[in-house]
KEKE-3310 file (N, C-alpha, C; in steps of 0.2 Angstrom, whole numbers, plus 5000, padded with zeros to 4 digits):
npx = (5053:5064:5069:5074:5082:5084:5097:5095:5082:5071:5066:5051:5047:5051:5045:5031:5035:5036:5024:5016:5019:5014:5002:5002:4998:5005:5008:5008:5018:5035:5050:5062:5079:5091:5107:5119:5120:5106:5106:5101:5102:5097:5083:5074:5070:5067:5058:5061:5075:5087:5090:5103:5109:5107:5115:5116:5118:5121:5110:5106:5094:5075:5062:5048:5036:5021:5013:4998:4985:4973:4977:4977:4991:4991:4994:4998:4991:4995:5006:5000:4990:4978:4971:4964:4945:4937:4927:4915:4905:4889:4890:4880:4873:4881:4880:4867:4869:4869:4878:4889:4908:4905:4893:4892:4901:4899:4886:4893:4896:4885:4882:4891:4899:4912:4919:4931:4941:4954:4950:4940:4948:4954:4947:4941:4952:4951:4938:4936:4943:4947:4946:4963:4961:4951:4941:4927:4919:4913:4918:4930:4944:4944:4945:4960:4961:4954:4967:4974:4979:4974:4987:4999:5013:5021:5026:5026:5022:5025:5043:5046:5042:5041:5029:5015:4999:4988:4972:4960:4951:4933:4937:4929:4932:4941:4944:4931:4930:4944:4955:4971:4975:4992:5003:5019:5036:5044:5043:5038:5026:5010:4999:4991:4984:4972:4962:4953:4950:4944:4947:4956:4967:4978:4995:5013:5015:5013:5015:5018:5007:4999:4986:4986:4981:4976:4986:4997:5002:5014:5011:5022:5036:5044:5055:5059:5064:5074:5078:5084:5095:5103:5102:5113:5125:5131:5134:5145)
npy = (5010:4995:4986:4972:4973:4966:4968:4965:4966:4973:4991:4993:4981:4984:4997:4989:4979:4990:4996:4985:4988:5001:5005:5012:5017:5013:5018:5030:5035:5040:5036:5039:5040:5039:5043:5035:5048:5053:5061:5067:5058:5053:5051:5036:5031:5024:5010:4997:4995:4989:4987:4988:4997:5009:5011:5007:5005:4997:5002:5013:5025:5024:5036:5036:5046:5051:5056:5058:5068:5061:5055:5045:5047:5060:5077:5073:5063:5050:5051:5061:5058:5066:5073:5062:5060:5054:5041:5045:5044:5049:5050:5045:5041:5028:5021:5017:5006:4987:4980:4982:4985:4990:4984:4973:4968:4972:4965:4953:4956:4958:4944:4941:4950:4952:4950:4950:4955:4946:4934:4930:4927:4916:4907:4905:4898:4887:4880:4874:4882:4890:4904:4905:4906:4914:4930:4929:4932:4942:4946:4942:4940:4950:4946:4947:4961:4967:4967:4978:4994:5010:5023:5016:5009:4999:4986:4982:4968:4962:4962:4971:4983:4999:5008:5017:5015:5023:5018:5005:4993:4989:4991:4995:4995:4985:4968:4959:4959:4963:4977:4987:5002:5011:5023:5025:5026:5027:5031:5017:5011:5010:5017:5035:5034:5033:5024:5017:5031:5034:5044:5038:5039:5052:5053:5057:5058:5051:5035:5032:5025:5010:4998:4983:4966:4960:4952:4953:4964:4970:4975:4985:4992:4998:5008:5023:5021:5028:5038:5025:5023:5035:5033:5022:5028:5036:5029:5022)
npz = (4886:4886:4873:4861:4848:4832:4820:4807:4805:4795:4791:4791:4799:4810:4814:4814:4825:4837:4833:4842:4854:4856:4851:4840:4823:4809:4796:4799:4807:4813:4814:4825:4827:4840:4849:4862:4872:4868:4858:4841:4828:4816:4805:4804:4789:4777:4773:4769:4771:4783:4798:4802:4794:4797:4807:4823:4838:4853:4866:4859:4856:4850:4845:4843:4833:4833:4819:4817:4820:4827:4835:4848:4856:4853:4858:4872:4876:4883:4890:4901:4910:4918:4907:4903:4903:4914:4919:4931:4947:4957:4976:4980:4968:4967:4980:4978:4970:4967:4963:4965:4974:4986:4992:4989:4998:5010:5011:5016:5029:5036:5037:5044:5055:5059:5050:5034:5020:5020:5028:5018:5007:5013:5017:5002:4997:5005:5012:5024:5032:5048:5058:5068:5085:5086:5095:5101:5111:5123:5134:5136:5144:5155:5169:5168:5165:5175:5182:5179:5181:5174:5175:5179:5180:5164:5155:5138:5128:5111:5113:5124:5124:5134:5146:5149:5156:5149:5146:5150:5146:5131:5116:5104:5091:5089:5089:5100:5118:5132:5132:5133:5133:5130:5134:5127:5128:5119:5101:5096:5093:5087:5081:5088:5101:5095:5086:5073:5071:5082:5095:5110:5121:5126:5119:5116:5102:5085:5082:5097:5104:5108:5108:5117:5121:5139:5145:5139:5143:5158:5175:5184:5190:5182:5176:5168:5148:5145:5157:5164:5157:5159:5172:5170:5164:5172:5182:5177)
capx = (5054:5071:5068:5079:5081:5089:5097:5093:5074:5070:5065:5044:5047:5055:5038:5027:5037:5036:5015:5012:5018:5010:4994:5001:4995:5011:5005:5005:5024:5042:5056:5069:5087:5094:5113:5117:5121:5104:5107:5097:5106:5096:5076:5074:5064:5068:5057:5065:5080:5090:5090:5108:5110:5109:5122:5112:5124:5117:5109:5102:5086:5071:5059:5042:5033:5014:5009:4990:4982:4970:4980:4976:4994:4992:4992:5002:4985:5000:5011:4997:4982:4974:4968:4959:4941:4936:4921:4914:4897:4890:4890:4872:4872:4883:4876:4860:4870:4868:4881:4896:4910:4903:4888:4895:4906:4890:4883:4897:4897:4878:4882:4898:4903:4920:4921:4936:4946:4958:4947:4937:4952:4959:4939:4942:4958:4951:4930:4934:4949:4943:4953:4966:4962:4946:4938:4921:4918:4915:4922:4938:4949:4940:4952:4968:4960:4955:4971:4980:4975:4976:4993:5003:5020:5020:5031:5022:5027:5032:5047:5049:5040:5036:5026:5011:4992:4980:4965:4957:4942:4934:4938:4924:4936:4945:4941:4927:4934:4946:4962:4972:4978:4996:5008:5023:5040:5046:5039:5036:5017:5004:4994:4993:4982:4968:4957:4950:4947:4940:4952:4955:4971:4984:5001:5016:5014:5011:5019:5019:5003:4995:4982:4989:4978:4980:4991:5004:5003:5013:5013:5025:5040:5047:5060:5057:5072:5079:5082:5087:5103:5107:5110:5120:5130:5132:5137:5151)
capy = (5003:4993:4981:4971:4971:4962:4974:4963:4969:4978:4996:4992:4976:4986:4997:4983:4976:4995:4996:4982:4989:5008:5006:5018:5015:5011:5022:5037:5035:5042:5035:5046:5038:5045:5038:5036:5055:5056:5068:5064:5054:5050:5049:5032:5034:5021:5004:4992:4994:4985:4994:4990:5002:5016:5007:5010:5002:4996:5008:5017:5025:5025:5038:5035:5052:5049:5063:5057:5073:5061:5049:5045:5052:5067:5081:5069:5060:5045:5054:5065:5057:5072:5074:5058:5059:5049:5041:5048:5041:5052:5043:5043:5034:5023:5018:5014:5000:4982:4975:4987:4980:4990:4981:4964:4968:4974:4958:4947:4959:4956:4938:4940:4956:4951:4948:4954:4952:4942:4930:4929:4922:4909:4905:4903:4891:4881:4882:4871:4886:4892:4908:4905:4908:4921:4929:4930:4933:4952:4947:4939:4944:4953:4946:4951:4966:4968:4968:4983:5002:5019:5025:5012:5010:4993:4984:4978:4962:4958:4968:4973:4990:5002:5014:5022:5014:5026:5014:4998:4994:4990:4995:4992:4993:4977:4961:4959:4957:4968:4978:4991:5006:5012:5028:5022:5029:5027:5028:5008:5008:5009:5024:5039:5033:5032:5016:5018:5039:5036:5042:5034:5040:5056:5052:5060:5057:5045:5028:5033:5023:5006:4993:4975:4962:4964:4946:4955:4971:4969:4981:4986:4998:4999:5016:5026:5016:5036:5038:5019:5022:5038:5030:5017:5033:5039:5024:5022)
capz = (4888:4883:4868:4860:4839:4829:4815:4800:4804:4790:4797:4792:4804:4818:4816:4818:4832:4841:4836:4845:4862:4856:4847:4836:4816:4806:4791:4803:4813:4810:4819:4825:4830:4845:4853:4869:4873:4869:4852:4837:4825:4809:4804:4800:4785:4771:4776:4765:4772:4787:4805:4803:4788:4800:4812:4830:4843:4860:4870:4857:4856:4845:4848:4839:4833:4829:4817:4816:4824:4828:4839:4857:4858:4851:4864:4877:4882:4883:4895:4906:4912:4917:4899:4899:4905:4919:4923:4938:4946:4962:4980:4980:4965:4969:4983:4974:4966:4969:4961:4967:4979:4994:4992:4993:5006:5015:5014:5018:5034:5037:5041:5048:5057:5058:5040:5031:5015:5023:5029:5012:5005:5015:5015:4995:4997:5012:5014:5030:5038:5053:5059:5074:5091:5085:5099:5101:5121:5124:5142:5136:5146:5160:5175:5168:5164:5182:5189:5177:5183:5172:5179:5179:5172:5161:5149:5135:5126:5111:5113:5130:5128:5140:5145:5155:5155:5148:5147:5150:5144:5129:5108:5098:5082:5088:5091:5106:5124:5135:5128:5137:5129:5132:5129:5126:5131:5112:5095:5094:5092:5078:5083:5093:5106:5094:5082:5065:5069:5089:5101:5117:5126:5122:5120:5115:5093:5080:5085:5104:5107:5107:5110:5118:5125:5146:5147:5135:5148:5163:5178:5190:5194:5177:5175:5159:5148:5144:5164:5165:5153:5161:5178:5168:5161:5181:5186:5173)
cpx = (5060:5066:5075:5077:5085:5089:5098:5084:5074:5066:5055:5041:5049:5047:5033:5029:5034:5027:5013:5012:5015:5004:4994:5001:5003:5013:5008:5014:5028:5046:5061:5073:5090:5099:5111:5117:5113:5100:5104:5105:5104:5088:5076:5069:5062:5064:5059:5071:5083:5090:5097:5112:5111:5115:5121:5117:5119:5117:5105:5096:5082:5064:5053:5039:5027:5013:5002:4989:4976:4971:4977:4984:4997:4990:4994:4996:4990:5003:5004:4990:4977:4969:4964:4951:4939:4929:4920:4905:4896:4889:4882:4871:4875:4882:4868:4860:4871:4873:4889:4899:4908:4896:4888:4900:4900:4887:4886:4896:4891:4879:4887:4898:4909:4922:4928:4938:4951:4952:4943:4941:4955:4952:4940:4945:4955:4944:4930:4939:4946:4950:4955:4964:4955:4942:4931:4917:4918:4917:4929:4943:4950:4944:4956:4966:4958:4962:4978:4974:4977:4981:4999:5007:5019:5025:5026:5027:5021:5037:5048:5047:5036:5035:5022:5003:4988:4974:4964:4950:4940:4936:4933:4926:4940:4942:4937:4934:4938:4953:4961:4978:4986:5001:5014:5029:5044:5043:5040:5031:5016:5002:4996:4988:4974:4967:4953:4947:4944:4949:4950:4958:4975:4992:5006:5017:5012:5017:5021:5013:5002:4992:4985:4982:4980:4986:4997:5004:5005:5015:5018:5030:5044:5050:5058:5065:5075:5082:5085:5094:5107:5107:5112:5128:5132:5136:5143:5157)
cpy = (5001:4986:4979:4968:4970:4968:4971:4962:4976:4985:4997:4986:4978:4991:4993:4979:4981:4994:4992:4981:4995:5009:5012:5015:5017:5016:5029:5038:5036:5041:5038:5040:5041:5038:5040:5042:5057:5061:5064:5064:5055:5049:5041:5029:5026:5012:4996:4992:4990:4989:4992:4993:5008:5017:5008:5003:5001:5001:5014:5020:5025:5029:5037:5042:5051:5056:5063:5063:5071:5056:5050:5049:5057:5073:5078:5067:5055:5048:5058:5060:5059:5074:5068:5059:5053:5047:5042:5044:5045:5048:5041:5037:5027:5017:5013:5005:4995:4977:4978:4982:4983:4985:4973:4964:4969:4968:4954:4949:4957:4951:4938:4945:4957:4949:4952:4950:4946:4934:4926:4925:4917:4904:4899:4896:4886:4882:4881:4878:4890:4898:4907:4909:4917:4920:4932:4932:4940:4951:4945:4946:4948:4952:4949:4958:4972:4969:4975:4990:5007:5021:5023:5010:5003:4992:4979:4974:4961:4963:4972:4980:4992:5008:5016:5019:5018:5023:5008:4998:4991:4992:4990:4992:4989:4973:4961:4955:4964:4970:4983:4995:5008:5017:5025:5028:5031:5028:5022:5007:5006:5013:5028:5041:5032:5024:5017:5025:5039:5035:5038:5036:5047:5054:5056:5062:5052:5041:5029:5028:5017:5001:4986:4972:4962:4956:4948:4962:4967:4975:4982:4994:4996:5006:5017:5023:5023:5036:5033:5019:5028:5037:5026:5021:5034:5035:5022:5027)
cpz = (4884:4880:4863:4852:4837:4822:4809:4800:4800:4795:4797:4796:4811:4819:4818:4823:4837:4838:4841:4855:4861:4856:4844:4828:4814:4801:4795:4809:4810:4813:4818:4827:4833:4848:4859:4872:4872:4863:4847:4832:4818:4809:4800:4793:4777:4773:4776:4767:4781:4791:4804:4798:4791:4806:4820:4833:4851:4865:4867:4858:4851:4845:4840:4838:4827:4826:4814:4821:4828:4833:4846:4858:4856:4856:4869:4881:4885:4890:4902:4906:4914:4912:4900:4905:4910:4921:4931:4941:4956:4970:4979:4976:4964:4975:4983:4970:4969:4968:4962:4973:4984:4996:4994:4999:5013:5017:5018:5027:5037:5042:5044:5050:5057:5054:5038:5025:5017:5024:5022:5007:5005:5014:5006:4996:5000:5014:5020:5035:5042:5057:5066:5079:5090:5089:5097:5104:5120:5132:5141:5139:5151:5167:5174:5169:5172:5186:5184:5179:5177:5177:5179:5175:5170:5157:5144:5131:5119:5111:5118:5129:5133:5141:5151:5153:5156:5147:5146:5149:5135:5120:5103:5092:5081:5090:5098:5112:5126:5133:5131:5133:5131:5128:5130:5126:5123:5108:5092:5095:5087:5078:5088:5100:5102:5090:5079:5068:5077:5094:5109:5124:5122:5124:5116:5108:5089:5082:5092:5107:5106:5112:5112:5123:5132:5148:5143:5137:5157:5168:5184:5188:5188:5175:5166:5156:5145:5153:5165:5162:5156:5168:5176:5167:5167:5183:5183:5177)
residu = (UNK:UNK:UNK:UNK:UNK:UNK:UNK:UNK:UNK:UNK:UNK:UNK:UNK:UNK:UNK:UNK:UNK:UNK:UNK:UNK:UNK:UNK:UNK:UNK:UNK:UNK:UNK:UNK:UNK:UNK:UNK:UNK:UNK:UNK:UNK:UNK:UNK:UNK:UNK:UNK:UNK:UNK:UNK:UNK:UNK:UNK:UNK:UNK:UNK:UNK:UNK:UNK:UNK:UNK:UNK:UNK:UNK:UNK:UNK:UNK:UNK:UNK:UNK:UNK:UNK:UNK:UNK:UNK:UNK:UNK:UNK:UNK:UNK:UNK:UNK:UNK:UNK:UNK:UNK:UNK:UNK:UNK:UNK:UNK:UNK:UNK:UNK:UNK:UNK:UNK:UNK:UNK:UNK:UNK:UNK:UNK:UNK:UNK:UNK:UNK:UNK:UNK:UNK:UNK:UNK:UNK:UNK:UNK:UNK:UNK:UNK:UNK:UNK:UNK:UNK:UNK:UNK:UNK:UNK:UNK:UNK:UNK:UNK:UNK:UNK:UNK:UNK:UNK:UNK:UNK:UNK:UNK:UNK:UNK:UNK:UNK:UNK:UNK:UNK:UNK:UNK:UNK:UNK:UNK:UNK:UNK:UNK:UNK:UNK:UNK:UNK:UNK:UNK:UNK:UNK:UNK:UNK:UNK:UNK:UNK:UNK:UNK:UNK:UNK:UNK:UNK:UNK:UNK:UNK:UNK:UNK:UNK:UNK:UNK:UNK:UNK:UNK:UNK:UNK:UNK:UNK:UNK:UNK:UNK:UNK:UNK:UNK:UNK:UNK:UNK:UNK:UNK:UNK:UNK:UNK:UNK:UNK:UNK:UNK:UNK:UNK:UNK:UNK:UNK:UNK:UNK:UNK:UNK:UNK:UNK:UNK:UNK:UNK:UNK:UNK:UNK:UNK:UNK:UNK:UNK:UNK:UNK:UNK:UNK:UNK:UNK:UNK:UNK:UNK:UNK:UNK:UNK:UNK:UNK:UNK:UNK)
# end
């Protein structure tokens, strides 16, 4: 870390400034002096004396070396975290417990199905916020969705993509009502044809698919927009 010392701190003052970012015991440290290159310079050993007695110039370094054998950074627990022990608790038992966050997220779900974090917090801000335009009809949408077929070439909006309707019908991992699936001529989706791990449709890769409401799917004689620029080239 970059710290900024003034060089009329005595060198038992510049240790107590550096313990209180380490939590290494004062009694138990040796500061080396390293320039900028890096190259050891000087052990700064004398405590009584002035950090500008050894003449460190900006940029320098000051390397801390705990030689408590019994330090938390001895053995590079500091550096590696591998080393440190971690509490572990098995799912079983964790599921036992009543005061964990899947537990409260659990309940919050109970009453709400459509519960989210999102929600929870604008909730917090605003007890009265009611979320935009949330549907709750498992037919929403049922017309439009009557007039798009599997097959059909489409351009989806926002963004003028387009592509090919692999399914209408629909996604119990999104919002209730009717949503049509779409492979897409580009990678400018979300997915690749699947929603949270259930597939739906196959399309060409990741970001080749997604899901749009069927009023933001419209269908007709849309040209793939690869063959649309090479009869622009032809025609040139």
């Amino acid at each position: 870390m970059e710290l900024r010392l003034d060089k009329h701190m005595t060198i038992l003052e510049v240790l107590e400034k550096l313990r209180r970012h380490t939590g290494s015991n004062v009694a138990d440290v040796v500061l080396q002096l390293f320039n900028n290159a890096h190259q050891f310079v000087c052990v700064l050993d004398d405590l009584d004396r002035k950090l500008g007695y050894y003449s460190p110039e900006d940029g320098y370094g000051i390397h801390m070396l705990d030689t408590n054998p019994h330090s938390i950074s001895s053995g590079g627990w500091l550096e590696n975290v591998s080393l440190v022990k971690k509490y572990e608790i098995s799912e079983e038992d964790y599921a036992k417990r009543k005061d964990s966050a899947r537990a409260w997220m659990d309940s919050k779900k109970a009453i709400d199905p459509t519960w989210t974090i999102q929600k929870e917090m604008m909730r917090r801000k605003d007890p009265t916020w009611v979320p935009p335009n949330e549907v709750t009809d498992p037919e929403f949408q049922a017309d439009e969705a009557s007039k798009v077929t599997v097959g059909d070439r489409c351009e989806v909006q926002p963004g003028g993509r387009r592509g090919e309707v692999m399914y209408v019908g629909k996604v119990p991992e999104l919002n209730p009502g009717f949503w049509v699936g779409v492979a897409l001529d580009e990678p400018v989706g979300l997915n690749e044809g699947s929603c949270k791990g259930t597939k739906y449709f196959d399309c060409m890769g990741p970001k080749y698919g997604t899901f749009a409401r069927p009023d933001k799917v419209a269908c007709g004689d849309f040209p793939d927009l690869f063959d649309e620029e090479m009869a622009e080239l032809d025609e040139i």
